[in-house]
Backbone as numpy.savetxt, mean C-alpha at the origin, in Angstrom:
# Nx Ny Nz CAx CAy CAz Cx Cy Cz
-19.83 5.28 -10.39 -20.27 6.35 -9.53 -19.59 7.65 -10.02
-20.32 8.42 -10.06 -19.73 9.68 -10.56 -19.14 10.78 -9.46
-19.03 11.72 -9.94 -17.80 12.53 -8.98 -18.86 13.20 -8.35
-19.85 13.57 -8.27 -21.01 14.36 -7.59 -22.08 13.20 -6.85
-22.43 12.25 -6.90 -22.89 11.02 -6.54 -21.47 10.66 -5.06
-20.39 10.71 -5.78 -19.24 10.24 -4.64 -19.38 11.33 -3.78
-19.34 12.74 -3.67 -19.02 13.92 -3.15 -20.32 13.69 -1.96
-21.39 13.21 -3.14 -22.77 13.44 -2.08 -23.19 12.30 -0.87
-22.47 10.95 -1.58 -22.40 9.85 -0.71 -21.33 10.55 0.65
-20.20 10.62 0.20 -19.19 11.07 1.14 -19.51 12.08 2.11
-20.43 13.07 1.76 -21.09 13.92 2.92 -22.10 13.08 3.29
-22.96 12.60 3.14 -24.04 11.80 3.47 -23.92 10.60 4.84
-22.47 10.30 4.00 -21.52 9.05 5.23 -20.98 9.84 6.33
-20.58 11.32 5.92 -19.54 11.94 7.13 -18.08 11.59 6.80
-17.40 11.05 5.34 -16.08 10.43 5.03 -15.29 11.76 4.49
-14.07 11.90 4.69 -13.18 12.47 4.38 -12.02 11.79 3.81
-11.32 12.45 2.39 -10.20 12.11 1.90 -9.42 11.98 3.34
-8.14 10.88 3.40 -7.27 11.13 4.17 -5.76 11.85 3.61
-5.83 12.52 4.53 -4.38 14.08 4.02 -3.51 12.81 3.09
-2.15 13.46 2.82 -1.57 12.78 1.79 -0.33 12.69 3.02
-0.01 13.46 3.82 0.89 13.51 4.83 0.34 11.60 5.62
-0.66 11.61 6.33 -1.13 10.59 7.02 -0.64 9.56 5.89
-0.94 9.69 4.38 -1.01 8.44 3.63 0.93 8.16 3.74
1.61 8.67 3.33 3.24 8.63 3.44 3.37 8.31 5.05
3.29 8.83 5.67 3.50 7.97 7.16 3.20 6.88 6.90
1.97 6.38 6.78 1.69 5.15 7.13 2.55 4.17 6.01
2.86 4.73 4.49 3.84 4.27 4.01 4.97 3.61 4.17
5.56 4.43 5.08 7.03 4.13 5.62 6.85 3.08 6.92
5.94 3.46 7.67 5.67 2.71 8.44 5.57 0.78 8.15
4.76 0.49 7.65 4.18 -0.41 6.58 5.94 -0.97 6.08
6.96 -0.13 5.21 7.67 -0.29 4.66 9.03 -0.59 6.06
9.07 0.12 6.84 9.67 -0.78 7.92 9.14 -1.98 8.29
7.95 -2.06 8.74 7.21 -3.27 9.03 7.98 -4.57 8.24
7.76 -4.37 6.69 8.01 -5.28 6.00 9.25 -5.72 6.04
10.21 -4.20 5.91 11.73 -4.69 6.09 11.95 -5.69 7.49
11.52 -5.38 8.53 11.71 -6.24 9.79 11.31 -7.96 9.39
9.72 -7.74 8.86 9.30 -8.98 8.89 10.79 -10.00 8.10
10.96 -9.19 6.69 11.89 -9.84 6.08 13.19 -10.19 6.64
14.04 -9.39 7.55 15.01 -9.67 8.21 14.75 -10.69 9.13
13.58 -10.92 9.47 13.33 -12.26 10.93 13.48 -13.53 9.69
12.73 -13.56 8.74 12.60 -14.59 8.04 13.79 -14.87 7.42
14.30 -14.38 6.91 15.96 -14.27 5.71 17.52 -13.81 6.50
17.22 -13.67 7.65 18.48 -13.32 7.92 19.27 -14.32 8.15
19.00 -15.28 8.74 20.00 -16.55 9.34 19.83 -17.16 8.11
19.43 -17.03 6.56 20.19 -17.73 5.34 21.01 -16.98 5.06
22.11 -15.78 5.53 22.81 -15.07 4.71 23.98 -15.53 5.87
24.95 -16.59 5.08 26.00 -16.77 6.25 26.54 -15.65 6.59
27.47 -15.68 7.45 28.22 -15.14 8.12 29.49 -14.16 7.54
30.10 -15.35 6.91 31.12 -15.39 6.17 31.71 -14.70 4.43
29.99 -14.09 4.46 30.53 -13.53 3.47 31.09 -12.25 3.33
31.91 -11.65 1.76 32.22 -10.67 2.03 31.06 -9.31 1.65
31.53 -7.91 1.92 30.10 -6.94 1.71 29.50 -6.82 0.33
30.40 -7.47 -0.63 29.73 -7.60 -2.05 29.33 -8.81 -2.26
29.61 -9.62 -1.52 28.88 -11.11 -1.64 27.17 -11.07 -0.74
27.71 -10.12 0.13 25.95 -10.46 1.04 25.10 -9.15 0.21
25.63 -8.54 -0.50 24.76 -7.71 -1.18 24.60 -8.25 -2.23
24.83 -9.33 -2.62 24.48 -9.70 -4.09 23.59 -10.81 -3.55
23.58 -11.30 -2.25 22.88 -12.18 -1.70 21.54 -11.73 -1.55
21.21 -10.78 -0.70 20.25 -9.93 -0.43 19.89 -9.37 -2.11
20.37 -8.94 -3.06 19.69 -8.99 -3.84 18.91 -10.45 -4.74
19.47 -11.26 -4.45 18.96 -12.48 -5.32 17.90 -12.60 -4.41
17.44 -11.69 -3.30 15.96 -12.00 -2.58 14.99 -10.78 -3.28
15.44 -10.05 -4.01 14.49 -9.03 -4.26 13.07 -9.82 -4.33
12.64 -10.80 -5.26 11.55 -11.47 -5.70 10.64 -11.30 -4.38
11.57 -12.26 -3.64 10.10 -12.53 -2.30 10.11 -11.41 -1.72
10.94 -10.21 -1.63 10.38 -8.65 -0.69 9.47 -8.19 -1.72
9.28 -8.61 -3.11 8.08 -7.70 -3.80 6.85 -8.77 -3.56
6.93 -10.23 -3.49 6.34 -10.95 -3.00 5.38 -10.76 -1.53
6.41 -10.74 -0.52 6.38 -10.21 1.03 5.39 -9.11 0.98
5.27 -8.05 -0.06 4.84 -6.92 -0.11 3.83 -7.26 -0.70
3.50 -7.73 -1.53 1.87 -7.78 -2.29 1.37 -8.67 -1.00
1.53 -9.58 -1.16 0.86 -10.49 0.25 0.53 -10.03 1.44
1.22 -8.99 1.70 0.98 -7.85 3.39 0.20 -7.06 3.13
0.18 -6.17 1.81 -0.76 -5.12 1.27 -2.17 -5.75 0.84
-2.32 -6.96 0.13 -3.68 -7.59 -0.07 -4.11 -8.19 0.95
-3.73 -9.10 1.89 -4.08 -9.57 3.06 -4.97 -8.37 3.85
-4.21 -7.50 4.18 -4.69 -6.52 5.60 -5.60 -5.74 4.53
-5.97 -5.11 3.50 -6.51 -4.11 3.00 -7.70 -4.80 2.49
-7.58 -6.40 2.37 -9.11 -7.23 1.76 -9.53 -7.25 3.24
-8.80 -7.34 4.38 -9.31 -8.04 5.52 -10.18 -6.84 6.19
-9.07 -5.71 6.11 -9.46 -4.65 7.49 -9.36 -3.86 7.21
-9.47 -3.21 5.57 -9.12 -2.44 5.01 -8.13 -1.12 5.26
-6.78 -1.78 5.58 -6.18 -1.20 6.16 -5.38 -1.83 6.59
-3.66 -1.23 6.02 -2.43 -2.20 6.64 -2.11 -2.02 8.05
-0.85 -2.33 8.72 -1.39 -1.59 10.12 -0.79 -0.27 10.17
0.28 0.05 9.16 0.46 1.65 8.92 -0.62 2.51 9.02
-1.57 2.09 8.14 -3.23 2.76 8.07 -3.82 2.96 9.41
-3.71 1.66 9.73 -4.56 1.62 11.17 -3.94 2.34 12.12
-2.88 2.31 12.72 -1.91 3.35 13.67 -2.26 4.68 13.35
-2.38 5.32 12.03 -3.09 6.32 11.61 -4.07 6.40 11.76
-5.32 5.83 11.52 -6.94 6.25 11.50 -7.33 6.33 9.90
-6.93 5.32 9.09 -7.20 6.04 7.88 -7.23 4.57 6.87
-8.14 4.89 6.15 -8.30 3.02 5.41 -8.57 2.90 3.99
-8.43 2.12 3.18 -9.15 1.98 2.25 -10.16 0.96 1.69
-10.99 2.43 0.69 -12.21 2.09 1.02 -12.52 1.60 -1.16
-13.60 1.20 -1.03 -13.69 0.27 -2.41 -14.48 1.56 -2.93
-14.68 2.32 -4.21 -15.42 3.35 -4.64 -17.21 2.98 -4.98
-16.95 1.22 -5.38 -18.42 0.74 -5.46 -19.63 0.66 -4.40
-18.92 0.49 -3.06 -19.65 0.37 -2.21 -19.15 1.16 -0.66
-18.37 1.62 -1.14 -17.43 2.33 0.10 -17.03 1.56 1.28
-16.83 0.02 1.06 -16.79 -1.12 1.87 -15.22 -1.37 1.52
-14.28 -2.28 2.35 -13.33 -3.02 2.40 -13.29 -3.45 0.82
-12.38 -3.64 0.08 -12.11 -4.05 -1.30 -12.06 -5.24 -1.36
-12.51 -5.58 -2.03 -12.66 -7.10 -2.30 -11.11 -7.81 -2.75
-10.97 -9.23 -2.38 -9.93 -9.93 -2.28 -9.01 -9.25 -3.86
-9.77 -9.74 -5.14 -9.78 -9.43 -6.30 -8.59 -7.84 -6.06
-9.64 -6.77 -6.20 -9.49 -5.55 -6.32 -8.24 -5.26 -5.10
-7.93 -5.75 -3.69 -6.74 -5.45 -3.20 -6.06 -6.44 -3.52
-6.26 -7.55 -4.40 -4.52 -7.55 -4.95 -4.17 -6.91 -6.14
-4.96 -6.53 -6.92 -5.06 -5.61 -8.00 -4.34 -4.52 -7.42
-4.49 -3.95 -6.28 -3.98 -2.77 -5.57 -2.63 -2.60 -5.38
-2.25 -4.27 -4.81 -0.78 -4.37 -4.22 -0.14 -4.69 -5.20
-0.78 -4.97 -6.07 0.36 -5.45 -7.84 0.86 -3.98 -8.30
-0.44 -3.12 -8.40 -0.19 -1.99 -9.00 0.62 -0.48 -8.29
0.76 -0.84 -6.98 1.65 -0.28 -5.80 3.17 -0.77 -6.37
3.66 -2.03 -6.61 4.78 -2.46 -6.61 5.05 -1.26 -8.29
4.26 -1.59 -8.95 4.59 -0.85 -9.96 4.86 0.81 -10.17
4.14 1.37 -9.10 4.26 2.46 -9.04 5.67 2.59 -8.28
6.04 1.57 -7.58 7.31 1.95 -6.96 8.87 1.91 -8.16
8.08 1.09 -8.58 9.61 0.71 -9.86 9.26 2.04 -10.87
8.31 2.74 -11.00 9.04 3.57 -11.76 9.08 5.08 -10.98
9.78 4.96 -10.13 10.27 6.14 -9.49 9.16 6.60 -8.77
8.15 6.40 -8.38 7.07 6.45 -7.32 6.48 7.45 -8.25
6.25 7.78 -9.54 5.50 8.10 -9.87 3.90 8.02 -10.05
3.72 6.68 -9.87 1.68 6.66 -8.92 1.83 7.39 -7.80
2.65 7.33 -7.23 2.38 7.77 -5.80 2.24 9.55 -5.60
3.23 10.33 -6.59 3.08 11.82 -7.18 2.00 12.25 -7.41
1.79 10.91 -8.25 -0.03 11.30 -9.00 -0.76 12.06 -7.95
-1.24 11.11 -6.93 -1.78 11.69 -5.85 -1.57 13.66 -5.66
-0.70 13.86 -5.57 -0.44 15.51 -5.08 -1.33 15.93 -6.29
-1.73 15.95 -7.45 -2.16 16.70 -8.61 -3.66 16.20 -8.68
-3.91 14.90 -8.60 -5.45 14.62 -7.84 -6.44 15.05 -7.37
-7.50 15.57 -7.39 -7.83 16.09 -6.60 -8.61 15.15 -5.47
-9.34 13.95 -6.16 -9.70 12.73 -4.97 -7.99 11.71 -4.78
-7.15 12.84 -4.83 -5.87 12.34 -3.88 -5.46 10.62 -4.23
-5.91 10.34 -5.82 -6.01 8.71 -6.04 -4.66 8.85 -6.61
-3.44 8.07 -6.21 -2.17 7.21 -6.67 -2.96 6.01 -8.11
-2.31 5.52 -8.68 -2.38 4.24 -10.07 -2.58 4.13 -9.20
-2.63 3.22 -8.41 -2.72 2.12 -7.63 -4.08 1.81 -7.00
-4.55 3.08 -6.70 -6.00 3.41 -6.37 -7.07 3.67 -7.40
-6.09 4.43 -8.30 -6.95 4.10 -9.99 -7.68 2.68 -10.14
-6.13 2.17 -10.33 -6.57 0.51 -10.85 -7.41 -0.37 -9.72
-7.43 -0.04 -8.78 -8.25 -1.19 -8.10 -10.07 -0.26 -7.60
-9.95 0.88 -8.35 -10.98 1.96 -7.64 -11.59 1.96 -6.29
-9.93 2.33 -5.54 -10.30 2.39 -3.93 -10.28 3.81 -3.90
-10.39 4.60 -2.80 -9.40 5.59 -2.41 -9.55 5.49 -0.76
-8.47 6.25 -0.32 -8.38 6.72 1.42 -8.71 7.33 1.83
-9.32 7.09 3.21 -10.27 7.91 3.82 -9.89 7.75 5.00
-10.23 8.93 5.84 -9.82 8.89 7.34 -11.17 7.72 7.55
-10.40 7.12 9.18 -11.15 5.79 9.72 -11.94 6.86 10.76
């Protein structure tokens, strides 16, 4: 779909980019979410007894399953409802560029793989966005979604 075909669908639908402010809220949001979920699940394996460089070296030997935790929360809700519940508390979702529908299972985990990556190198996908002008992060590149107010 081309950029004048998208522009003309998108007026046609009544869809709007969602601000980049709404998209970072719902970010952090989302990113507490996860931290909580992970503390209910992992906390009662970190005895008691250790000392503050022992439970931090503990908590790091979990990094795996919080990038784990995180693709699985981000592909789940964004194939399902297009939209984590950060998104949803906002009004704002993503949408697939082929059909302007929910992303297919495929394409949002493609999404949440390529999110983790943008985070490891200094959130640079996520910058992308500000210079954008359809406001697309890598992450939205690679799976050809973008966000739209709900």
């Amino acid at each position: 779909m081309t950029n004048e075909d998208l522009i003309e669908k998108f007026e046609s639908e009544n869809i709007t980019l969602a601000p980049l402010q709404k998209r970072a809220l719902a970010y952090f949001i989302d990113e507490i979410l996860i931290s909580v979920l992970f503390a209910l699940i992992y906390l009662d394996q970190i005895p008691d007894n250790l000392s503050k460089e022992e439970t931090i070296n503990m908590i790091n030997s979990l990094f795996l399953y919080v990038v784990l935790l995180k693709i699985i929360y981000q592909t789940f809700f964004v194939w399902m409802y297009g939209a984590t519940l950060g998104k949803i508390f906002l009004k704002i979702k993503v949408i697939s560029l082929a059909d302007l529908e929910n992303p297919s299972l495929f394409f949002a985990f493609n999404r949440a793989s390529f999110r983790i990556i943008s985070e490891s190198l200094f959130y640079l996908g996520f910058l992308w966005a500000v210079i954008n002008p359809k406001r697309e992060t890598w992450h939205d590149k690679a799976a050809r979604t973008l966000v739209v107010n709900a």
